[in-house]
C-alpha positions as CSV (number, residue, x, y, z in Angstrom):
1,X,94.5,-135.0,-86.8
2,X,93.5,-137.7,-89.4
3,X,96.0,-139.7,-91.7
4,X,96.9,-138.4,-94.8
5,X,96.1,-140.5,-97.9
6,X,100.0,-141.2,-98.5
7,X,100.1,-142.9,-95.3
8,X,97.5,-145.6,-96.5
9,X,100.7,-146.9,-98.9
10,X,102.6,-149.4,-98.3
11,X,106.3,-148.8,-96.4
12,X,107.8,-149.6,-99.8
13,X,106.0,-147.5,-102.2
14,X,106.1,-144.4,-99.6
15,X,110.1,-144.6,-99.5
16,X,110.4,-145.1,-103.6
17,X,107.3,-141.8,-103.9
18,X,109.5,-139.8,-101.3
19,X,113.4,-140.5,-102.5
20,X,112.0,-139.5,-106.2
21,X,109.9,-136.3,-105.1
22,X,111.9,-134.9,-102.2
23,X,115.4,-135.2,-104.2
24,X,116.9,-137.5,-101.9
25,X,120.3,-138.0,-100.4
26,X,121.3,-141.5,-101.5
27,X,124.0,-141.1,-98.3
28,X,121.0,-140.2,-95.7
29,X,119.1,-142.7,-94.0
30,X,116.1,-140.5,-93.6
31,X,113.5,-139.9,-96.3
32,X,111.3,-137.0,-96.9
33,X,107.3,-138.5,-98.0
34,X,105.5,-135.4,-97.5
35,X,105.4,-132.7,-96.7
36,X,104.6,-132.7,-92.7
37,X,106.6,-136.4,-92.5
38,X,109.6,-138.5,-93.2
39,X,110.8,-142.2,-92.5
40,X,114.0,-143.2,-91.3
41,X,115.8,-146.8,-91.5
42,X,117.1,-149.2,-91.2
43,X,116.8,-148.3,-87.6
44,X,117.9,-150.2,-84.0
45,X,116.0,-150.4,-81.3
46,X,117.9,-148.2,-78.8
47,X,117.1,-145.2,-81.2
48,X,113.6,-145.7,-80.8
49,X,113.9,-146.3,-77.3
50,X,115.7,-142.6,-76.6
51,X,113.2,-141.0,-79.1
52,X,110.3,-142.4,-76.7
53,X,112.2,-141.9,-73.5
54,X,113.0,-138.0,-74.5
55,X,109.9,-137.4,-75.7
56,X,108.4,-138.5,-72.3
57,X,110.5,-137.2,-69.9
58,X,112.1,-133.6,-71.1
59,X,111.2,-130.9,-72.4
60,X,113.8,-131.1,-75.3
61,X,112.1,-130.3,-78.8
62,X,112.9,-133.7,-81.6
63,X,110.7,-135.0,-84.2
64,X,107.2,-136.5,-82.8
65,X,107.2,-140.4,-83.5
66,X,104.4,-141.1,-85.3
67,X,104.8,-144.9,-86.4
68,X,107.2,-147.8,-85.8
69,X,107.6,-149.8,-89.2
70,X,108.9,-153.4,-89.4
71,X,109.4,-155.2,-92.4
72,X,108.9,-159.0,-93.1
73,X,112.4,-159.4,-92.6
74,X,113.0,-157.7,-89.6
75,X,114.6,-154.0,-90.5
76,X,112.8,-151.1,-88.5
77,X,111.6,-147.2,-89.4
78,X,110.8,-144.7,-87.9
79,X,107.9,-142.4,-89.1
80,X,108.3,-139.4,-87.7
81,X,107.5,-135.1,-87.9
82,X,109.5,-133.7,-90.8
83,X,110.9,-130.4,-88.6
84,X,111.8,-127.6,-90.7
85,X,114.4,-125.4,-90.6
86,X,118.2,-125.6,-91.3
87,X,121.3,-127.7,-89.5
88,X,123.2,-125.3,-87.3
89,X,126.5,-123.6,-88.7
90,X,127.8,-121.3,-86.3
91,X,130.0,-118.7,-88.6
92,X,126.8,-118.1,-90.5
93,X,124.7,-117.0,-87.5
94,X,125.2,-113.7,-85.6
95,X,126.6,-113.2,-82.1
96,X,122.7,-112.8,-80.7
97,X,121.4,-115.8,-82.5
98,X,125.2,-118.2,-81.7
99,X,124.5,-117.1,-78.0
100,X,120.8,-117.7,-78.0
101,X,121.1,-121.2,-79.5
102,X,124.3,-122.2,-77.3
103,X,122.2,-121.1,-74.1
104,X,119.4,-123.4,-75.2
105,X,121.6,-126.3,-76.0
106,X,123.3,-126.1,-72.6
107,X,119.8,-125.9,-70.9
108,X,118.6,-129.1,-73.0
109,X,121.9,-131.2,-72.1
110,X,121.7,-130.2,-68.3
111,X,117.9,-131.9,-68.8
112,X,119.2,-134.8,-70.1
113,X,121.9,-134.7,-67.5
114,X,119.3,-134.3,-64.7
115,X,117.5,-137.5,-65.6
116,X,117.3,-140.2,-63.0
117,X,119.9,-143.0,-63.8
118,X,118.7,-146.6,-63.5
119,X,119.5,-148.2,-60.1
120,X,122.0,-150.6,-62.0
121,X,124.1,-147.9,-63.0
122,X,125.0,-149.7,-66.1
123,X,126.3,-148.1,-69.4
124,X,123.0,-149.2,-71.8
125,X,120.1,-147.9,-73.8
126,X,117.5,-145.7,-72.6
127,X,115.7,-148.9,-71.3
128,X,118.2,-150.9,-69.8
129,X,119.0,-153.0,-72.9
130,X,122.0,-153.3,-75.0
131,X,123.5,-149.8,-76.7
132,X,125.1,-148.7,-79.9
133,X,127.8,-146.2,-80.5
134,X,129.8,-145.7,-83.6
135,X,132.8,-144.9,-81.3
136,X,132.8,-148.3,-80.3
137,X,131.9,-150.3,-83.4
138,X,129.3,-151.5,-85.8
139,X,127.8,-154.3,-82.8
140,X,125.8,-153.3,-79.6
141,X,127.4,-154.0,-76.1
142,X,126.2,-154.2,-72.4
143,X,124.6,-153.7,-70.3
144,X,127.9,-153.3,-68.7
145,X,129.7,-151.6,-65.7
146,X,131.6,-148.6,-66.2
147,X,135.0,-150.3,-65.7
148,X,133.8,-153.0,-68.4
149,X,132.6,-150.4,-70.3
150,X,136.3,-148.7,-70.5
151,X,137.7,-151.8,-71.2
152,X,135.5,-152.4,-74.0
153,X,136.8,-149.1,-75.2
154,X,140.6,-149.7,-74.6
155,X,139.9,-153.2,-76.7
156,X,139.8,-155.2,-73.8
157,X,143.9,-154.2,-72.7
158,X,144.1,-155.1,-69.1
159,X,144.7,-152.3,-66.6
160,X,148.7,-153.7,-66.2
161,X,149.0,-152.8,-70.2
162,X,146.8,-149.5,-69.4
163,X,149.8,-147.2,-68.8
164,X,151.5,-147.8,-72.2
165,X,148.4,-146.1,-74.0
166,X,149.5,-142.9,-71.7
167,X,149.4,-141.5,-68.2
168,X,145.7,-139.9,-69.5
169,X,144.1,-142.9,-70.0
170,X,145.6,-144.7,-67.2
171,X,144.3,-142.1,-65.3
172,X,140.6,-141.9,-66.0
173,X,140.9,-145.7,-66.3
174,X,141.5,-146.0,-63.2
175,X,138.9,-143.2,-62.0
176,X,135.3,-143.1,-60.7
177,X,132.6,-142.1,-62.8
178,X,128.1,-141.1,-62.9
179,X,126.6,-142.5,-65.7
180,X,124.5,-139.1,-67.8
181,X,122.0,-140.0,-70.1
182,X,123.8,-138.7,-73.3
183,X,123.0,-138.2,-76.6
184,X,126.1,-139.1,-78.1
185,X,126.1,-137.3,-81.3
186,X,125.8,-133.7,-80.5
187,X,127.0,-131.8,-83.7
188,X,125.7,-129.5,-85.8
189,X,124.6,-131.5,-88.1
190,X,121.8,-133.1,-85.6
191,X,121.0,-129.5,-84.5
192,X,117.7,-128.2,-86.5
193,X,117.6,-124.3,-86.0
194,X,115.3,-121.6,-87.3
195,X,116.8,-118.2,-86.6
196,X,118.1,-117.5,-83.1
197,X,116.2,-121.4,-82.0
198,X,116.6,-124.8,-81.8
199,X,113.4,-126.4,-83.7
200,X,114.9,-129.7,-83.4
201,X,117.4,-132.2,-81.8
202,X,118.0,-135.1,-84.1
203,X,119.7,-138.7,-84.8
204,X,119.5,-140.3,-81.4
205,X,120.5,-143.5,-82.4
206,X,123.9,-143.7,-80.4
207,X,121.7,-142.0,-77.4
208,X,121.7,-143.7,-73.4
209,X,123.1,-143.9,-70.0
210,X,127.2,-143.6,-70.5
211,X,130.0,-142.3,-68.2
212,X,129.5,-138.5,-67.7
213,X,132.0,-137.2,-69.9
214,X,131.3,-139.3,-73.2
215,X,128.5,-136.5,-74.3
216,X,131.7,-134.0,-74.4
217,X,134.1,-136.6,-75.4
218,X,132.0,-137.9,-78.5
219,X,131.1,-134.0,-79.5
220,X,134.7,-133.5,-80.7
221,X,134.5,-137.4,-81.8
222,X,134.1,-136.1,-86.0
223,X,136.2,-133.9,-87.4
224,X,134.2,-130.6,-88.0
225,X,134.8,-127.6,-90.8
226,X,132.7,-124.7,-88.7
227,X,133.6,-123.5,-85.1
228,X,131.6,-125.8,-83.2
229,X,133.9,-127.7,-81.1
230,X,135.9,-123.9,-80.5
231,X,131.9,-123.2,-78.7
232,X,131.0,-126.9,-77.2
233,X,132.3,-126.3,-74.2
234,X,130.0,-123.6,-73.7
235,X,126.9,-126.1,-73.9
236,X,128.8,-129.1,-72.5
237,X,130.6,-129.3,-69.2
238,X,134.3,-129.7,-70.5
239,X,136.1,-133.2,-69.2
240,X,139.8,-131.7,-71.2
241,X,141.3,-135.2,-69.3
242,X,139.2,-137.6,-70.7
243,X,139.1,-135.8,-73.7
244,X,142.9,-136.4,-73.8
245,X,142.6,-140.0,-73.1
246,X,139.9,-140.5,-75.6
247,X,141.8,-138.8,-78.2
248,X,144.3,-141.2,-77.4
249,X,142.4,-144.2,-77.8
250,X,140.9,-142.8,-81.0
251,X,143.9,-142.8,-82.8
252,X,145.2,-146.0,-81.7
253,X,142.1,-148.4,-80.9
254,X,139.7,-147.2,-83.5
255,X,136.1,-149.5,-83.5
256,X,137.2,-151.4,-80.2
257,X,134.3,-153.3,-80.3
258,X,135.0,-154.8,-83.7
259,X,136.4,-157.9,-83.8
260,X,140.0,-158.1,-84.8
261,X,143.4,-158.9,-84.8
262,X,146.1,-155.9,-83.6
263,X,149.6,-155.8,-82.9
264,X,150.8,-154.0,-79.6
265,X,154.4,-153.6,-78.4
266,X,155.6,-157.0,-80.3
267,X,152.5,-159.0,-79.2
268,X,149.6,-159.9,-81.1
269,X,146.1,-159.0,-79.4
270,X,143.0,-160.4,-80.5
271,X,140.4,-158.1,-79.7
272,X,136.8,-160.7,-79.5
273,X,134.8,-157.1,-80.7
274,X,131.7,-156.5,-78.5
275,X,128.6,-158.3,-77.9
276,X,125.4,-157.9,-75.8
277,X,126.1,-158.9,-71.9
278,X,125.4,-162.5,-70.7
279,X,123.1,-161.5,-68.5
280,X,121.4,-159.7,-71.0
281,X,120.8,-162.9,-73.0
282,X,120.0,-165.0,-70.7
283,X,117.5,-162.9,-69.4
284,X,115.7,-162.4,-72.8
285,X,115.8,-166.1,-73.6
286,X,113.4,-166.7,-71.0
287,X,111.4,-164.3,-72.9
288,X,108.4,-165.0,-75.3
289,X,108.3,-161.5,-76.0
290,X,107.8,-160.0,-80.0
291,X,109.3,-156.9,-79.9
292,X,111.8,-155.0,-81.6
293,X,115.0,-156.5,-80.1
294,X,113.4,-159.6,-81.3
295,X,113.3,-158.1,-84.8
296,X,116.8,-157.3,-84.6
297,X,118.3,-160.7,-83.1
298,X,116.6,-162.5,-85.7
299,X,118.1,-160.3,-88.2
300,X,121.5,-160.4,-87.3
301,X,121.8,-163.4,-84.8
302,X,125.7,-163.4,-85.1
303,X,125.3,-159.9,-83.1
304,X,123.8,-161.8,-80.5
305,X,125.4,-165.2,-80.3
C-alpha cells in the first residue's frame, strides 16, 4: 500500500494538523493524523524495542509500526496503525463478551510468558538493554540480576534492614524467581476491544524481561474505578505474596529508582535513584553505533552518567 499524501509532511506539521482535527487530549502522548494512523512521543527506546519484538515473535494483535521518527534534538515517535475500537470496561460488557475477552487476554499473556528468556537472565528491555518502569521511577535501570533488581525496588535497603519492611517482603526478597517477558501495564485502559475481542494491546513502553510476578503485581499497580483487578486474576496467574510485598513497598518506597533523600527508623537513607548498569556503559562506549539509545543518551546524558 502506497503513502498517503499526509505522510509527505514534515513530523511537526502532521502533529499540529492531527491535535487540531482529531480533538486531541492535551494529557495523551499519542496523536490521531488520519484516519488509518497516529504518532506517539516523546518515546524511549525499550518501547520500540517490545513493539518490534511482539510483533515478530507472537501472535498478540498491537498497532503495526509503520515509522520510527527522530527529531534534531533527539526525542523519538512512533508512527504506527490507528486501531479502532473502544478501551475495555468490564461492567459495561456482558458476561459472554467479559468471558470472551478475559479468555483471550490469558491466552495472549501465557504467549508472552512462553517466550524464550535471554541466556543472561537479566531484568532488561526486550533486547537486552536498559528498561523503564514507572513503578520504579522516571530513569532506566539494568540490565540487572534479579536480586539487584529487588533491591533497586526496596531503594537499595540491605537484606539485614529487609525484615522491618515486613515478613512479605522479606520473604520474596529472599526467594528464587524466572524472569517473563511482561508487559507491565496491563489495564484496561491499554486494552482496545470491539465487541466480545481484543483488536488491540497497547502502550508497551514499560514492556521486557522482569521477575515472573511483576505482570500481576504491576496490573493492580493504579488504582482502578471498574472491576478489573476483581477479574485479573483470571487472565494473570495470581502471585497474592508478592502482591503483598509490593503493596508494601508501594506505600512506603514509592519511585525507588529516583534519587532522594528518606528517613527510616531514625536514620537518614540516601537512596542514589537508578541508573543504566556498568556493564551496560562500558559496553556501548566501545560502540560507534547511531541508534536510538544513542538519541536518547545524548538527550538526557545525566540518565546515563
Amino acid at each position: 500500500m502506497g503513502l498517503s499524501i499526509g505522510t509527505l509532511f514534515p513530523l511537526r506539521l502532521r502533529l499540529w494538523f492531527g491535535r487540531r482535527f482529531f480533538h486531541h487530549d492535551i494529557m495523551d502522548k499519542a496523536v490521531r493524523v488520519s484516519w488509518h494512523r497516529l504518532i506517539k512521543g516523546p518515546c524511549d527506546p525499550p518501547e520500540v524495542e517490545a513493539m518490534q519484538y511482539v510483533a515478530a515473535h507472537t501472535s498478540i494483535p498491537i498497532p503495526k509500526v509503520h515509522k520510527i521518527h527522530t527529531t534534531e534534538s533527539g526525542f523519538i515517535y512512533i508512527e504506527m496503525e490507528y486501531v479502532q475500537g473502544s478501551t475495555l470496561f468490564l461492567p459495561r460488557m456482558s458476561a459472554g463478551d467479559k468471558a470472551s475477552v478475559l479468555g483471550q487476554l490469558k491466552r495472549y499473556v501465557e504467549e508472552l510468558r512462553a517466550l524464550p528468556p535471554p541466556s543472561s537472565g537479566l531484568v532488561s528491555s526486550a533486547f537486552g538493554n536498559p528498561a523503564h518502569d514507572g513503578r520504579i521511577g522516571g530513569r532506566f535501570f539494568g540490565p540487572m540480576s534479579v536480586d539487584a533488581f529487588q533491591e533497586l525496588a526496596r531503594g537499595q535497603l540491605i537484606m539485614e534492614e529487609v525484615p522491618l519492611l515486613g515478613e512479605e517482603v522479606r520473604q520474596v526478597h529472599t526467594s528464587r524467581y524466572e524472569i517473563k517477558f511482561t508487559h507491565a501495564d496491563l489495564a484496561g485502559r491499554n486494552i482496545i476491544v470491539r465487541g466480545g475481542d481484543i483488536a488491540a494491546i497497547i502502550d508497551w513502553a514499560y514492556a521486557g524481561w522482569y521477575p515472573e510476578y511483576w505482570e500481576f503485581t504491576k496490573a493492580h499497580y493504579v488504582t482502578l474505578l471498574d472491576d478489573w483487578q476483581d477479574n485479573v486474576r483470571t487472565a494473570i496467574s495470581p502471585y497474592d505474596l508478592e502482591l503483598a510485598a509490593e503493596e508494601i513497598l508501594w506505600r512506603r518506597l514509592p519511585e525507588p529508582g529516583t534519587a532522594m533523600t528518606t528517613h527510616f527508623r531514625g536514620k537518614v537513607v540516601e537512596h542514589p535513584g537508578s541508573y543504566p548498569s556498568a556493564t551496560w556503559l562500558e559496553a556501548r562506549s566501545k560502540l560507534q553505533a547511531d541508534d536510538l539509545w544513542s538519541c536518547t543518551m545524548k538527550l538526557y546524558p545525566e540518565l546515563f552518567a
